[in-house]
TORMI-124804 format. One line per 8 residues: their letters; for each residue x, y, z of N, C-alpha, C. Coordinates in Angstrom, 2 decimals, m for minus. Example, Ala and Ser with C-alpha at 12.3 -4.5 7.8 and 13.67 -1.06 7.14 Angstrom:
BEGIN
as) 13.19/m5.69/7.80/12.30/m4.50/7.80/13.20/m3.30/7.80 ~ 12.85/m2.25/7.08/13.67/m1.06/7.14/12.90/0.03/7.87
This chain:
BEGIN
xxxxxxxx) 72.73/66.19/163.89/72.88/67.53/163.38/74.21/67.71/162.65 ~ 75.30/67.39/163.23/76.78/67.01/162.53/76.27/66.56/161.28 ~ 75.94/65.76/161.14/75.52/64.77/159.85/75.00/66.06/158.76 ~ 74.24/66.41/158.88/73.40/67.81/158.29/74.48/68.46/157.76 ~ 74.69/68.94/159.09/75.78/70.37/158.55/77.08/69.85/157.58 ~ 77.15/68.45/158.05/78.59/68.20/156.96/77.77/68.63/155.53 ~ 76.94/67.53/155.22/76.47/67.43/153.75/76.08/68.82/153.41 ~ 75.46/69.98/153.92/75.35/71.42/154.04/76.66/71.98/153.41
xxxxxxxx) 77.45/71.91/154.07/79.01/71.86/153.88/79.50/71.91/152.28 ~ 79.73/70.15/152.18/79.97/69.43/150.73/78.97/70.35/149.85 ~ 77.45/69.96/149.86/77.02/70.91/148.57/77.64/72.43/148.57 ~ 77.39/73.21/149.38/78.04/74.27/149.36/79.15/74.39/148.82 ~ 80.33/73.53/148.67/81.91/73.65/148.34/81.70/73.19/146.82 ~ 80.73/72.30/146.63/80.35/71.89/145.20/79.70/73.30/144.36 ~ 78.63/73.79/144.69/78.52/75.08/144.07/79.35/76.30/144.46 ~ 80.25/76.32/145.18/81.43/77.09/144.74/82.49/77.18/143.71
xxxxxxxx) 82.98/75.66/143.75/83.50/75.43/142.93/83.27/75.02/141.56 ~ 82.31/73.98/141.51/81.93/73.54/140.26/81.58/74.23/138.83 ~ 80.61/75.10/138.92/79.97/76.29/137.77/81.35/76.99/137.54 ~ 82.52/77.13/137.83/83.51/77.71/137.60/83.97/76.99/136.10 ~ 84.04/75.49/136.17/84.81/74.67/135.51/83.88/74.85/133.99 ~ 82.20/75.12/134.35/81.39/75.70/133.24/82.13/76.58/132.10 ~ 82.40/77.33/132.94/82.88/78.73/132.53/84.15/78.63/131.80 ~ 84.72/77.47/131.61/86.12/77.59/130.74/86.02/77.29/129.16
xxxxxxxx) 84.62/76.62/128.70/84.63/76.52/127.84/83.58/78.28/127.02 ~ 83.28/78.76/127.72/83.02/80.19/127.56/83.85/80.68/127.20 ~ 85.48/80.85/127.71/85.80/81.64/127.29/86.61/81.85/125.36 ~ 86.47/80.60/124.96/86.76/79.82/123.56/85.41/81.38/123.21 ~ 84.36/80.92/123.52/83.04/80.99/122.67/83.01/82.98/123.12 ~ 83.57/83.67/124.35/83.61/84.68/124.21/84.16/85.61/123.26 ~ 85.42/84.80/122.35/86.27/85.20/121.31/85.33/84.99/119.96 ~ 84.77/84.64/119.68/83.52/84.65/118.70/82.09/85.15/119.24
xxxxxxxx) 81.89/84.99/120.02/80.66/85.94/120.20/80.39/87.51/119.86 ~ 79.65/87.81/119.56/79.63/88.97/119.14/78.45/90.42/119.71 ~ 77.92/90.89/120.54/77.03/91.81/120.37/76.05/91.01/121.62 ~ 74.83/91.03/121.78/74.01/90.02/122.55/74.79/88.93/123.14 ~ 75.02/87.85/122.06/75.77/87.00/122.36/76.76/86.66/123.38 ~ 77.76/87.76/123.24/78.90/87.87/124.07/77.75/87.96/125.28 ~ 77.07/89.14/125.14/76.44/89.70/126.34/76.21/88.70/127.05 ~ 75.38/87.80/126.60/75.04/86.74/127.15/75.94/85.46/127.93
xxxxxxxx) 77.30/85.28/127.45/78.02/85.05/127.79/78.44/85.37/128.74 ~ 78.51/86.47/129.42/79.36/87.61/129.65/78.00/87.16/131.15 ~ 76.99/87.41/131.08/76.09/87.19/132.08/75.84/85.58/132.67 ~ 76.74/84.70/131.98/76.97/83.42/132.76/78.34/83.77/133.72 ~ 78.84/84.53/133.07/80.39/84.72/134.29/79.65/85.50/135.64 ~ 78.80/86.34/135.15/78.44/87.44/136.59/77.46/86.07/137.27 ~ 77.04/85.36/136.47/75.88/84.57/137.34/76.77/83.36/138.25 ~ 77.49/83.17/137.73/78.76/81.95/138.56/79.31/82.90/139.81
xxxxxxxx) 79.94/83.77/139.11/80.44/84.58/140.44/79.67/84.30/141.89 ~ 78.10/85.26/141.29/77.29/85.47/142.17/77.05/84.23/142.83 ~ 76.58/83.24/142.51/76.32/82.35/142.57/77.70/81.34/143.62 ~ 78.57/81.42/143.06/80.18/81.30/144.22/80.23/81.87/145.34 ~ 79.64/83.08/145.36/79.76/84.12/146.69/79.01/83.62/147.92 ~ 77.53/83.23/146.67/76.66/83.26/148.14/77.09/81.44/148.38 ~ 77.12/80.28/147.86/77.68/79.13/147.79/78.79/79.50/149.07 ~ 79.46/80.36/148.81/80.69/80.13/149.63/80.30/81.22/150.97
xxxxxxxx) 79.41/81.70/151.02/79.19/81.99/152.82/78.34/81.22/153.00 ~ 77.67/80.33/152.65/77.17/78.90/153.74/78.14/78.16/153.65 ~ 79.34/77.93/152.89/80.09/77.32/152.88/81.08/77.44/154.78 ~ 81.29/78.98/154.68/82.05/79.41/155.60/81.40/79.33/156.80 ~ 79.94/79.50/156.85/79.14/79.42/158.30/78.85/77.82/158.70 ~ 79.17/77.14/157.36/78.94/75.83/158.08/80.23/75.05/158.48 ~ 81.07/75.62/158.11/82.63/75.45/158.48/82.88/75.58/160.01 ~ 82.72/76.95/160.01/82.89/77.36/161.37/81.98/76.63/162.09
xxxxxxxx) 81.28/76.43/162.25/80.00/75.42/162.99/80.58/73.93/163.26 ~ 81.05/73.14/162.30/81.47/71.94/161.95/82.54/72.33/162.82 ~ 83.50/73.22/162.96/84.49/73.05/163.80/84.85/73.28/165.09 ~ 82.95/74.11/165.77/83.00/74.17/167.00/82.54/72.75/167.46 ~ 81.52/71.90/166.53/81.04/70.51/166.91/81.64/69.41/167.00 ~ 83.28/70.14/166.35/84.12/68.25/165.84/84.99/68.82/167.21 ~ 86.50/67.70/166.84/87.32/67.78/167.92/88.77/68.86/167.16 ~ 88.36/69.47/165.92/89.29/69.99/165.44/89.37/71.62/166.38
xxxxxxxx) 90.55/72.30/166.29/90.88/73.38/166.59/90.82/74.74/165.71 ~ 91.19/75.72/166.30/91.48/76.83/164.92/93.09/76.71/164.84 ~ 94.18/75.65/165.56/95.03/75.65/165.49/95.92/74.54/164.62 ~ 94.77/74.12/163.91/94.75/72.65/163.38/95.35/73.32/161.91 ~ 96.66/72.65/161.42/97.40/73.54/160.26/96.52/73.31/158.95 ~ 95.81/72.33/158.71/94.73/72.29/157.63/93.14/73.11/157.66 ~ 93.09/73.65/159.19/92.15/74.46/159.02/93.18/75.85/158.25 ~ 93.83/76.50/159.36/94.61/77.78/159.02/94.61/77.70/157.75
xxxxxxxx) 95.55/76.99/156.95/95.77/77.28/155.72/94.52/77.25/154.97 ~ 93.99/76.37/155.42/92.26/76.70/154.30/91.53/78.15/154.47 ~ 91.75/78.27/155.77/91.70/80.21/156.05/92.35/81.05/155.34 ~ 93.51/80.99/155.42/94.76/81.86/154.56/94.33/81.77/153.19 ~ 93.73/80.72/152.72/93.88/81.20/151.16/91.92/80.94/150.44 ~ 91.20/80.74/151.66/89.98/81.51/151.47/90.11/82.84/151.82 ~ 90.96/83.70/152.59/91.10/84.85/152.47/91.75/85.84/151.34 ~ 92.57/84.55/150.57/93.26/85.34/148.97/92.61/85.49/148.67
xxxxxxxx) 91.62/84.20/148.85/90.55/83.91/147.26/89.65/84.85/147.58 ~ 88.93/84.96/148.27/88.04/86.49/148.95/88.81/87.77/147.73 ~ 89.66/87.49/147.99/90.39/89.71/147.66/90.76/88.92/146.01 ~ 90.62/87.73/145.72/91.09/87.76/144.12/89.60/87.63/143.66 ~ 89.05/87.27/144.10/87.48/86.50/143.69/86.95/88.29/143.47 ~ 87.26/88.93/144.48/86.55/90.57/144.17/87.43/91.05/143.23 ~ 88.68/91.39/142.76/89.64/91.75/141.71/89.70/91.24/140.45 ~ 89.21/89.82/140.53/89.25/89.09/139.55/88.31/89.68/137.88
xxxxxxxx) 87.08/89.24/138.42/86.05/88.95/137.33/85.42/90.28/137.50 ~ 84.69/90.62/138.31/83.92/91.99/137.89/84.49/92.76/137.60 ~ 85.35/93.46/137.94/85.95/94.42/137.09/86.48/94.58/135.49 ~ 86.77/93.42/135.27/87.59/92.85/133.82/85.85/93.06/133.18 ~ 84.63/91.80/133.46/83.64/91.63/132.86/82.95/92.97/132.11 ~ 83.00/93.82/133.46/83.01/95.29/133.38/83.45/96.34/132.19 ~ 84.70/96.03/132.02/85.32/96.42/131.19/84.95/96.20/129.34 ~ 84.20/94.95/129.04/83.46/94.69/128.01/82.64/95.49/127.44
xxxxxxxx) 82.28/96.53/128.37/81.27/97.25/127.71/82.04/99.05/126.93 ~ 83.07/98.66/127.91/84.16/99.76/126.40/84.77/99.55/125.70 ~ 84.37/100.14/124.25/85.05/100.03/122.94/86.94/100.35/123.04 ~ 87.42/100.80/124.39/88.58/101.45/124.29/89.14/100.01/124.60 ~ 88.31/98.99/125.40/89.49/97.98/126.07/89.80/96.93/124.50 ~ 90.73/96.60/124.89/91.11/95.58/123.87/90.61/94.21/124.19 ~ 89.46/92.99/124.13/88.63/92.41/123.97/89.45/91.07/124.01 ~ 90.63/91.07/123.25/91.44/89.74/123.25/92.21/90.17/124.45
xxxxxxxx) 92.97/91.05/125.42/93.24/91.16/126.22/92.47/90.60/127.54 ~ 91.39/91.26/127.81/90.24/91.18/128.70/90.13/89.62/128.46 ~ 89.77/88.62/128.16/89.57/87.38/127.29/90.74/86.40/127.66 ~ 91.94/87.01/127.83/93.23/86.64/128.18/93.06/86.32/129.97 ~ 93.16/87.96/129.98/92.69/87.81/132.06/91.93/87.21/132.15 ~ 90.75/87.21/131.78/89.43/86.44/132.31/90.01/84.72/132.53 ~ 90.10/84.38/131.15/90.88/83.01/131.69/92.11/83.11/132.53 ~ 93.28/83.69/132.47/93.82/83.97/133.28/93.82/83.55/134.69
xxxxxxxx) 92.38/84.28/135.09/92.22/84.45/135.98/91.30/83.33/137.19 ~ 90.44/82.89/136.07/89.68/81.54/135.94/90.50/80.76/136.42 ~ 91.88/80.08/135.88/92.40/79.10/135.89/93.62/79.32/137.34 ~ 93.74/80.16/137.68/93.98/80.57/139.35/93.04/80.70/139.99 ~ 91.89/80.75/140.17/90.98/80.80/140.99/90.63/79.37/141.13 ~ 90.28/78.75/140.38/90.21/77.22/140.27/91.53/76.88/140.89 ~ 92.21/77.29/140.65/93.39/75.97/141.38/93.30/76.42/142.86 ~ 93.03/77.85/143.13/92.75/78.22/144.61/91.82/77.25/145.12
xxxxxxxx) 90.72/76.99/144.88/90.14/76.41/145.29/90.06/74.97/145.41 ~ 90.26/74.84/144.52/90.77/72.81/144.41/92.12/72.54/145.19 ~ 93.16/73.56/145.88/94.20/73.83/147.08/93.17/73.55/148.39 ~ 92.09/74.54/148.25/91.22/74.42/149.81/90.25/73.06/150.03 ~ 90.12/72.44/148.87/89.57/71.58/148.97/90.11/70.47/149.11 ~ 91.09/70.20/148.03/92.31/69.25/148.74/92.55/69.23/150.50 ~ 92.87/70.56/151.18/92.68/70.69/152.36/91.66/69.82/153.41 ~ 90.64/70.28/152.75/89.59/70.10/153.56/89.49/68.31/153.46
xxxxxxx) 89.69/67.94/152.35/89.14/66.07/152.14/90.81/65.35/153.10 ~ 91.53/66.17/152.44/92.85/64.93/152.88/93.23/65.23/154.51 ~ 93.27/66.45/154.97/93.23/66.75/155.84/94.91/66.79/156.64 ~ 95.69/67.24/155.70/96.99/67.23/156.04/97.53/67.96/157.29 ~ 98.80/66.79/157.65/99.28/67.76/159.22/100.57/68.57/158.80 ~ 100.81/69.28/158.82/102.17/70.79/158.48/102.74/70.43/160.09 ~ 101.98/70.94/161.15/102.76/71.01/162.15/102.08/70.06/163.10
């Protein structure tokens, strides 16, 4: 069953992360898109998101599981910190993208701004995560 839940695990952390890295060459093609287009664009970012969210609560239920079955602790400094900053990424992952994406649909926002954050924001969220994942494979001791 260990066996299961790891690989459960791994895919899960793979569609969290991965469709993100999609999304960078979008944002080139959001600066020329125009009307539909963009739109369409614009509905691969909400679909990654979505798609990250739910990825990343089987991610988290099979975590917690994996760590009542192994010999690790909740005191183990590579779990904590993978906690601590799945909990940023939680409150940036909601701040991040929907709201900005959101914002596309008024003529008042400035478009190369929005376009700016979005990557921006992309390219910290990605490194958040490739931090927790580093975590999780190398398995470093702090204390």
């Amino acid at each position: 069953m260990y066996r299961v839940l790891l690989y459960i695990h791994i895919v899960s952390a793979i569609l969290s992360i991965g469709p993100f890295f999609v999304l960078l060459p979008l944002i080139r093609k959001l600066r020329i898109g125009k009307g539909n287009v963009q739109q369409a664009y614009l509905d691969s970012f909400r679909f990654v998101v979505r798609l990250s969210k739910h990825a990343g609560h089987v991610l988290v239920v099979s975590g917690v599981l994996l760590v009542f079955m192994s010999s690790w602790t909740w005191k183990t400094s590579w779990i904590l910190m993978t906690v601590a900053i799945m909990v940023s990424s939680l409150y940036f992952l909601a701040r991040a993208f929907s709201p900005t994406i959101r914002k596309f649909a008024d003529p008042k926002h400035d478009q190369e701004l929005l376009i700016r954050k979005l990557k921006r924001s992309l390219i910290m969220y990605i490194g958040l995560l490739l931090v927790m994942l580093w975590f999780m494979v190398t398995k470093p001791v702090f204390w």
